[in-house]
PDB file of N, CA, C and O in Angstrom:
ATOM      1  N   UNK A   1       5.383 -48.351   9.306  1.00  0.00           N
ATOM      2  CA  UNK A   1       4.918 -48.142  10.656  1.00  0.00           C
ATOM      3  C   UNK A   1       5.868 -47.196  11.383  1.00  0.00           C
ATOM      4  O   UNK A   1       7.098 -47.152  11.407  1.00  0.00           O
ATOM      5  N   UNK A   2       5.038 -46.539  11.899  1.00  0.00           N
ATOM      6  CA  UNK A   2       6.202 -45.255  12.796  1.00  0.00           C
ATOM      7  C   UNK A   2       6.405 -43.593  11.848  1.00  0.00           C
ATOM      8  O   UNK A   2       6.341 -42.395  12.124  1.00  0.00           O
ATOM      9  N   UNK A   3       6.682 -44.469  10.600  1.00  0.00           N
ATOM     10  CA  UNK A   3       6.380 -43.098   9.816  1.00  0.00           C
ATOM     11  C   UNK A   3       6.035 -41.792  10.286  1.00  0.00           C
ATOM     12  O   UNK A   3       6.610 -40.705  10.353  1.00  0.00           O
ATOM     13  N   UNK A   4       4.765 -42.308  10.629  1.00  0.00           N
ATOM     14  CA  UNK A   4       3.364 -41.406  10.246  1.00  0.00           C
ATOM     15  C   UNK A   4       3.869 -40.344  11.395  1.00  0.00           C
ATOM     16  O   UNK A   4       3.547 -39.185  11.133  1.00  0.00           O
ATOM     17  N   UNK A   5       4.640 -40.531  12.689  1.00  0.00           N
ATOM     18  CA  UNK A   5       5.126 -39.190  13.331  1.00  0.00           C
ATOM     19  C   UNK A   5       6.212 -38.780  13.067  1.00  0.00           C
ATOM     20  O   UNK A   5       6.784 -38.009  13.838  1.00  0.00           O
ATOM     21  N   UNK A   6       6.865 -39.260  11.715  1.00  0.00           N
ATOM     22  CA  UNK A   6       8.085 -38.448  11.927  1.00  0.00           C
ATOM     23  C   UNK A   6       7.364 -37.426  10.239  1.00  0.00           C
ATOM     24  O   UNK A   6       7.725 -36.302   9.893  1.00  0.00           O
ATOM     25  N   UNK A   7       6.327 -38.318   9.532  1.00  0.00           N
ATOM     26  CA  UNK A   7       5.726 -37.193   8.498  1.00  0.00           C
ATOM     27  C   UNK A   7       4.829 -36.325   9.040  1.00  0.00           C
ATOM     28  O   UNK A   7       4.153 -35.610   8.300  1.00  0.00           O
ATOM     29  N   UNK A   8       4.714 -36.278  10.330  1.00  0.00           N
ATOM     30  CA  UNK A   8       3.673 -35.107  10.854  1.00  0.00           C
ATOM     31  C   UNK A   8       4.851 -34.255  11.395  1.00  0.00           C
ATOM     32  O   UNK A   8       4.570 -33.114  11.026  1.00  0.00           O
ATOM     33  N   UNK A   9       5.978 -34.211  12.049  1.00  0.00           N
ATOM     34  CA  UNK A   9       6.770 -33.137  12.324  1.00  0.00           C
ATOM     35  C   UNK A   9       7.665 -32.824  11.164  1.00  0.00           C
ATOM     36  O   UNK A   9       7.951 -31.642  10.969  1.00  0.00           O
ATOM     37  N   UNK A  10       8.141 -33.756  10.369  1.00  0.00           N
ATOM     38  CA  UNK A  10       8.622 -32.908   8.699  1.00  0.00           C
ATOM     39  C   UNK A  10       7.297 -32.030   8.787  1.00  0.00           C
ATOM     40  O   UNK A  10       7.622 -30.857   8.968  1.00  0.00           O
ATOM     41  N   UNK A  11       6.360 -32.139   8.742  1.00  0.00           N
ATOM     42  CA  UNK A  11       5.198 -31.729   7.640  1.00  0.00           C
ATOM     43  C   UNK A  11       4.930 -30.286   8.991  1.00  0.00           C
ATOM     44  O   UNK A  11       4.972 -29.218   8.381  1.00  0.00           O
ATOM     45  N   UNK A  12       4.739 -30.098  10.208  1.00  0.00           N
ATOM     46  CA  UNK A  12       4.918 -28.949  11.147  1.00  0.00           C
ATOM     47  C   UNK A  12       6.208 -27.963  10.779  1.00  0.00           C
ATOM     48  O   UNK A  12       6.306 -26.745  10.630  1.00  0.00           O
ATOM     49  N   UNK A  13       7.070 -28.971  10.710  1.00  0.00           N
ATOM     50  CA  UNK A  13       8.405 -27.769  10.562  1.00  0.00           C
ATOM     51  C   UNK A  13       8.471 -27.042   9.536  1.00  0.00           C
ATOM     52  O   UNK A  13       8.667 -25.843   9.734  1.00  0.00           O
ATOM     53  N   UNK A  14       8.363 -27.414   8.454  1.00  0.00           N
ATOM     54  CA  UNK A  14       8.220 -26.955   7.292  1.00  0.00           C
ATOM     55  C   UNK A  14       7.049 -25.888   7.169  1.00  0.00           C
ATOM     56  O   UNK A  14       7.287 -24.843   6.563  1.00  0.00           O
ATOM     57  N   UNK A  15       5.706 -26.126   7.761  1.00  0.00           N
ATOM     58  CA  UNK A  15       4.251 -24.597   8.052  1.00  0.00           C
ATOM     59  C   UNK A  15       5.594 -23.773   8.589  1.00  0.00           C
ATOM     60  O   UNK A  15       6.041 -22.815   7.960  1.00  0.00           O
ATOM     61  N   UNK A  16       6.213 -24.283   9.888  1.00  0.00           N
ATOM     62  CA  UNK A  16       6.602 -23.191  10.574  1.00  0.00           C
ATOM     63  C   UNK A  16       7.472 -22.567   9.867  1.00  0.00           C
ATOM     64  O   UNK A  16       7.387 -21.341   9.796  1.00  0.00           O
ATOM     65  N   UNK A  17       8.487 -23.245   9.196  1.00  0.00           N
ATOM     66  CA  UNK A  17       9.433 -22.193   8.499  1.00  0.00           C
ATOM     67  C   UNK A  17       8.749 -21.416   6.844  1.00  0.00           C
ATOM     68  O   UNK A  17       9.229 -20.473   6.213  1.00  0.00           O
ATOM     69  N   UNK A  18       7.499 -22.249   6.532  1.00  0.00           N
ATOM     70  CA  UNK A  18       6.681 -21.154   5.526  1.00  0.00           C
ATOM     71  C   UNK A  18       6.101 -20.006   6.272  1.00  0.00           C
ATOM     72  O   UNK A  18       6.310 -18.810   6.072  1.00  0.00           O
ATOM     73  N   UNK A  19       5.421 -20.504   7.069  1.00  0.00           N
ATOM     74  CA  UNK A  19       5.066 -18.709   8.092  1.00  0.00           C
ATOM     75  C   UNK A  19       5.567 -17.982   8.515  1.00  0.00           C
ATOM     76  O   UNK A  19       4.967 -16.986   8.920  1.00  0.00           O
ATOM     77  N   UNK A  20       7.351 -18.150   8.672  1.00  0.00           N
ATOM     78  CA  UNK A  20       8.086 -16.973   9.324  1.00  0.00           C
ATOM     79  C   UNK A  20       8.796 -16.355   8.223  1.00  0.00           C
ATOM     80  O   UNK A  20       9.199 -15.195   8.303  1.00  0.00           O
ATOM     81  N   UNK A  21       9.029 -17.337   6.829  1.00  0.00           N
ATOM     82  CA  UNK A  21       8.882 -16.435   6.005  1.00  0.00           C
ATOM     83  C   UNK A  21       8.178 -15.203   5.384  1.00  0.00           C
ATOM     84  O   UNK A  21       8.559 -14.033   5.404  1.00  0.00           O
ATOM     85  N   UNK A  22       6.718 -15.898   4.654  1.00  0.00           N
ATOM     86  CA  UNK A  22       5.505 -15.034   5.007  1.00  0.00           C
ATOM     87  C   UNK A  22       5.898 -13.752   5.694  1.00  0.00           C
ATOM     88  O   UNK A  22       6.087 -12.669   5.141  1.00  0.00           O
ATOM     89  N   UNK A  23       6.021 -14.106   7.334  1.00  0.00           N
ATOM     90  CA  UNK A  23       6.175 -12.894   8.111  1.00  0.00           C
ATOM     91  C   UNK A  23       6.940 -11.842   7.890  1.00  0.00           C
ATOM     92  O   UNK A  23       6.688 -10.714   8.314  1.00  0.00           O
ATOM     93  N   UNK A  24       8.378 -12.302   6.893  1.00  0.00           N
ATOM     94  CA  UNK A  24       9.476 -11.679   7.047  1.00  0.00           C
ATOM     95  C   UNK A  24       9.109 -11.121   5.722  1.00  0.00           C
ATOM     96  O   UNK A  24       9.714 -10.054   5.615  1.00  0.00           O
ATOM     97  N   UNK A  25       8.478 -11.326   4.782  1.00  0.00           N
ATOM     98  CA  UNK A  25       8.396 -10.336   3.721  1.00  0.00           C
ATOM     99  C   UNK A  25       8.105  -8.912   3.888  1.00  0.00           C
ATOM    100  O   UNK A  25       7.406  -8.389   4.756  1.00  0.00           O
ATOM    101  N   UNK A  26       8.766  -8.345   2.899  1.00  0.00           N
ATOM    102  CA  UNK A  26       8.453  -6.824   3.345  1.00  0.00           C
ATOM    103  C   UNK A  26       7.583  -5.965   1.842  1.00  0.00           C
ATOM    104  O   UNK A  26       7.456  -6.646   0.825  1.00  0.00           O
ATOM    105  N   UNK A  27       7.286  -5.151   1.843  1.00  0.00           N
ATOM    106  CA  UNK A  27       6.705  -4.608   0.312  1.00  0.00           C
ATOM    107  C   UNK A  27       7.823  -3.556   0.028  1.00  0.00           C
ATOM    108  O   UNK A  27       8.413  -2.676   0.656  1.00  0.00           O
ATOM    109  N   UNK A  28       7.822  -3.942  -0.889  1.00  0.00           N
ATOM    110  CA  UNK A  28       8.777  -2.921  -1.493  1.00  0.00           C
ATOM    111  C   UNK A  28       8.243  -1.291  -2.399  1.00  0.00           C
ATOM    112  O   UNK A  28       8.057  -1.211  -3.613  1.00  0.00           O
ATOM    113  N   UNK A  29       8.084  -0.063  -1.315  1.00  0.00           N
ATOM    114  CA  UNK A  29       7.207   0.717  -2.008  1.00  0.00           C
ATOM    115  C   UNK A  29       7.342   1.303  -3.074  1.00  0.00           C
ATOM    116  O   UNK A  29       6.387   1.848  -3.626  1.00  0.00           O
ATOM    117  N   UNK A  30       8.970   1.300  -3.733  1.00  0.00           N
ATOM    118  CA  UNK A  30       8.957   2.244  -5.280  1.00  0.00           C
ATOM    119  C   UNK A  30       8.194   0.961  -6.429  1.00  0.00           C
ATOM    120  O   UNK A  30       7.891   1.177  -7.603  1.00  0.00           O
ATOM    121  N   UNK A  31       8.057  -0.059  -5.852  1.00  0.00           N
ATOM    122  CA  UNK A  31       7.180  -0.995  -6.813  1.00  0.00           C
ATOM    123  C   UNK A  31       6.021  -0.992  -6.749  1.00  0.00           C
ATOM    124  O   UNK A  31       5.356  -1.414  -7.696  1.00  0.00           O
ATOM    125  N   UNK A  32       5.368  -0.455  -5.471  1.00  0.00           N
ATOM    126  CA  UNK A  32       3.679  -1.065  -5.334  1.00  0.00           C
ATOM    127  C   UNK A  32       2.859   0.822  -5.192  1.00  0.00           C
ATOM    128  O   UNK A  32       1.666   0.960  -5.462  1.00  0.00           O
ATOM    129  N   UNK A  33       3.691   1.995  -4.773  1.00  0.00           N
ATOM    130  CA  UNK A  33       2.909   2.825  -4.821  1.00  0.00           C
ATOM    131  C   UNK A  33       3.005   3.664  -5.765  1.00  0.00           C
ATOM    132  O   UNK A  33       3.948   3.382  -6.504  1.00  0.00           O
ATOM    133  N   UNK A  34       2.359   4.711  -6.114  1.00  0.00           N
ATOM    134  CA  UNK A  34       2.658   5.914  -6.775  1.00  0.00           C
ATOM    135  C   UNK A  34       2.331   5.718  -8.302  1.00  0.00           C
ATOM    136  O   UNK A  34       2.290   6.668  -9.084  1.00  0.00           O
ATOM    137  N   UNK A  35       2.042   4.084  -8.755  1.00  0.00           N
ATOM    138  CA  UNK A  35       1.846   3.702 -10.008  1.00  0.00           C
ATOM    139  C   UNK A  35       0.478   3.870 -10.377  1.00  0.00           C
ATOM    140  O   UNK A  35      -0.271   3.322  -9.569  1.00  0.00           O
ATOM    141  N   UNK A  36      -0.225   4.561 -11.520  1.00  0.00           N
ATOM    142  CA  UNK A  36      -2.019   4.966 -11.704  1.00  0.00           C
ATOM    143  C   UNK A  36      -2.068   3.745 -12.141  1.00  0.00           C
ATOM    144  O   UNK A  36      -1.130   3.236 -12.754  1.00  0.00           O
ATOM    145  N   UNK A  37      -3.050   3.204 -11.905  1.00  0.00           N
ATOM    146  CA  UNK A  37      -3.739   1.597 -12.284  1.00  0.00           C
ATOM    147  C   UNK A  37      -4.066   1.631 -13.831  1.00  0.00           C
ATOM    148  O   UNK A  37      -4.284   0.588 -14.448  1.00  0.00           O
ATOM    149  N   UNK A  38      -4.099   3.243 -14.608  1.00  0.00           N
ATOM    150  CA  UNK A  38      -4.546   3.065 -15.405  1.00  0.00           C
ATOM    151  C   UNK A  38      -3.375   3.426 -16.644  1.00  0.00           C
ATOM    152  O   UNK A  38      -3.578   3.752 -17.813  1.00  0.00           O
ATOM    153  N   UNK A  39      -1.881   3.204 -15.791  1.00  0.00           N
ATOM    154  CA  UNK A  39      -0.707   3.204 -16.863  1.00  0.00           C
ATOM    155  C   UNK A  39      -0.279   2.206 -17.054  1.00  0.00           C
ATOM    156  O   UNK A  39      -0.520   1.284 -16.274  1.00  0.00           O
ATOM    157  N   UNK A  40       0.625   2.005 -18.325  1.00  0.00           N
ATOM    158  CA  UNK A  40       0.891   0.589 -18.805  1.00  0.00           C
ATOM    159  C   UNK A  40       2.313   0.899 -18.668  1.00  0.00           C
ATOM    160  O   UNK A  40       2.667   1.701 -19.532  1.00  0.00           O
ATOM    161  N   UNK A  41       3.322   0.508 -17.816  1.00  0.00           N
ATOM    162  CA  UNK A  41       4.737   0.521 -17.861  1.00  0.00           C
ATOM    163  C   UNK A  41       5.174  -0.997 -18.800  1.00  0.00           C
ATOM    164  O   UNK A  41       5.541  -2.121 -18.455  1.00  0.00           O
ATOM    165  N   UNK A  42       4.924  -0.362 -20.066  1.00  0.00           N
ATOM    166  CA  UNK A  42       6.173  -1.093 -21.229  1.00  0.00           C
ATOM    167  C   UNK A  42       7.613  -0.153 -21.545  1.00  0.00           C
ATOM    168  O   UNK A  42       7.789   1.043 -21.775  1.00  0.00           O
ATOM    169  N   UNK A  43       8.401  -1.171 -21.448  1.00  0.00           N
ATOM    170  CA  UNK A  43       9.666  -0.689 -21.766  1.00  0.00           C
ATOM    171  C   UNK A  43       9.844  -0.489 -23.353  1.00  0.00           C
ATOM    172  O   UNK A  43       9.547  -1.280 -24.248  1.00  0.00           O
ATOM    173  N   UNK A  44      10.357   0.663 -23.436  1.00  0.00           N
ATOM    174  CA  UNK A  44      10.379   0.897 -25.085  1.00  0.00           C
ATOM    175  C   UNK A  44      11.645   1.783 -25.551  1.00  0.00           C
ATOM    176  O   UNK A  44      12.199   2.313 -24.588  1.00  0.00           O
ATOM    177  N   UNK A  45      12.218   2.060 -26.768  1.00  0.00           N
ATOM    178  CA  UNK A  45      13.594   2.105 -26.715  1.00  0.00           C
ATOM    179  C   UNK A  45      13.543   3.318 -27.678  1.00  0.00           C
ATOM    180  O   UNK A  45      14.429   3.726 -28.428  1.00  0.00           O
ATOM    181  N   UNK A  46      12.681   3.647 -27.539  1.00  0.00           N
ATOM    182  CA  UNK A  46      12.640   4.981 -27.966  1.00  0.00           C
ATOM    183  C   UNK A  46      12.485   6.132 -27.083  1.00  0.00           C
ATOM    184  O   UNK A  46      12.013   7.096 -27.686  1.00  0.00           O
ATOM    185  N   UNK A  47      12.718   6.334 -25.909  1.00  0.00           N
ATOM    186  CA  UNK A  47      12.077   6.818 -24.714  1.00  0.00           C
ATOM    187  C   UNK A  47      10.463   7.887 -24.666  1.00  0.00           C
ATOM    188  O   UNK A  47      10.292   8.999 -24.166  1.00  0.00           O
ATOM    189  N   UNK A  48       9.448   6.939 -25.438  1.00  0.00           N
ATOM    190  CA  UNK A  48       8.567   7.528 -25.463  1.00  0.00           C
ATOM    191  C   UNK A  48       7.822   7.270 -24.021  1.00  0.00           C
ATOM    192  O   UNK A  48       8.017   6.218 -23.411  1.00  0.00           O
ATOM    193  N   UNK A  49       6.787   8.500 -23.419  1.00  0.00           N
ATOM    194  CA  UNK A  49       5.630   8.443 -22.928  1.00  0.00           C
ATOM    195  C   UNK A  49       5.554   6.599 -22.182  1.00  0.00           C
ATOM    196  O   UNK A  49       5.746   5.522 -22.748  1.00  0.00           O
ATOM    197  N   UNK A  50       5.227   6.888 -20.868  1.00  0.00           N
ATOM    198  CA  UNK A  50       4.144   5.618 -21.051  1.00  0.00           C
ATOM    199  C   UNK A  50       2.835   5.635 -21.599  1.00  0.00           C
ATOM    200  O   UNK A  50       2.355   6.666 -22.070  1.00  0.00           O
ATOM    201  N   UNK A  51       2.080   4.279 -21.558  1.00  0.00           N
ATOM    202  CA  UNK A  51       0.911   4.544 -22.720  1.00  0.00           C
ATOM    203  C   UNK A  51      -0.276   4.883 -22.173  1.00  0.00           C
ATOM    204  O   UNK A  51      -0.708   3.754 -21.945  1.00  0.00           O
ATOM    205  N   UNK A  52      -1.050   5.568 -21.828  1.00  0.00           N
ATOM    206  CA  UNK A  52      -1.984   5.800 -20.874  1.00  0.00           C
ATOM    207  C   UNK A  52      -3.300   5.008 -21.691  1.00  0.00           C
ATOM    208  O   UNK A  52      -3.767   5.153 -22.820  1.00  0.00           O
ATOM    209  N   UNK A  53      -3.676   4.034 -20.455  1.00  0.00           N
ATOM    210  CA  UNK A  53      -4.901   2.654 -21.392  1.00  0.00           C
ATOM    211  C   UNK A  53      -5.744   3.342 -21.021  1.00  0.00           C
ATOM    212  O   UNK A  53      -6.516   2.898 -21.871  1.00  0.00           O
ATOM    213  N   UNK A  54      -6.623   4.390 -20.267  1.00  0.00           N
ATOM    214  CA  UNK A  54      -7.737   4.362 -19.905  1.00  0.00           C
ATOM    215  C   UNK A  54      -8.827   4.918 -20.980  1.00  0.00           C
ATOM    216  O   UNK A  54     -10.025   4.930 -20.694  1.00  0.00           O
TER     217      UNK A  54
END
């Protein structure tokens, strides 16, 4: 008994500090642009080519 409001503000604080995370993410662009959807970046030790799948 009584619990049940102190597991509803654990359970608020915790959204709030997942959403200002969330917020605070940033994209990182040498990872997400400039890459053709239709290259396969495998690492290979021969320094060949990437492999073009299309």
């Amino acid at each position: 008994m009584g619990d049940e409001h102190l597991d509803t503000i654990l359970a608020t604080k915790s959204d709030e500090f997942i959403k200002s995370g969330v917020e605070n993410l940033i994209l990182v662009p040498s990872e997400s642009e400039g890459i053709p959807d239709h290259r396969c970046d495998v690492p290979s030790h021969d320094n060949s080519p990437p492999l073009d799948v299309s």
